[in-house]
C-alpha positions, -999 to +999 in steps of 0.1 A: +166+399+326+167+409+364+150+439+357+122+419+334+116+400+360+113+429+387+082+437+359+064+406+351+068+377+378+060+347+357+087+357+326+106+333+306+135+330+287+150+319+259+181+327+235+207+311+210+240+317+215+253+327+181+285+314+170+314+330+156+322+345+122+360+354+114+360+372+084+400+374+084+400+337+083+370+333+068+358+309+093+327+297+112+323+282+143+303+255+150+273+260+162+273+231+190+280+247+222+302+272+208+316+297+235+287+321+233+265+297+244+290+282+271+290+317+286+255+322+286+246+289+302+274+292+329+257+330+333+224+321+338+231+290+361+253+309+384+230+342+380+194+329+375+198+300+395+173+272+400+145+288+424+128+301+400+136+287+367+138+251+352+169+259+327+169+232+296+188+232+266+198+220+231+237+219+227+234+207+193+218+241+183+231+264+211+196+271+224+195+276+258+156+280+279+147+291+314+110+287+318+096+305+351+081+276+374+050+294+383+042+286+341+033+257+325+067+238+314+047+220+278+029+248+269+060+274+272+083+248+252+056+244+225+049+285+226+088+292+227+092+268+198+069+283+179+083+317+181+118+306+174+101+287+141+086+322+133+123+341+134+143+316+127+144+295+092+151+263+105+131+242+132+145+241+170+126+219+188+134+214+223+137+178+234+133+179+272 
């Protein structure tokens, strides 16, 4: 991400933190702030900080966002929504 940024000054991010599979078991874990995501978000807090980023996040789907400051906050939740709705079947709206 460091190096992204280093490219393109006004990048955002955005990720879910996919959960689990144990085929062994054959179980799943949930998808509400499973440890993926827990990692992630403690990553990017301690890493990415708050200077340049406003970091939000749905727990309930393990989505986690960091929208450069320099962008505008509405239109890169309605842009990054729409790109996880084009990869992703179901919806994952951000509510911020």
């Amino acid at each position: 991400m460091l190096n992204i940024l280093e490219k393109d000054k006004l990048a955002t991010f955005s990720f879910i933190g996919a959960n689990t599979y144990d085929p062994v078991s054959d179980t799943e874990e949930e998808i509400d702030r499973n440890q993926r995501w827990k990692v992630y978000k403690y990553a990017m807090e301690a890493r990415m900080g708050t200077e340049i980023f406003t970091h939000a996040m749905v727990p309930g789907l393990s989505k986690y966002v960091m929208i450069n400051k320099q962008q505008d906050i509405n239109f890169m939740l309605y842009e990054i929504d729409r790109i996880f709705n084009l990869v992703y079947e179901k919806e994952l709206y951000l509510n911020f």
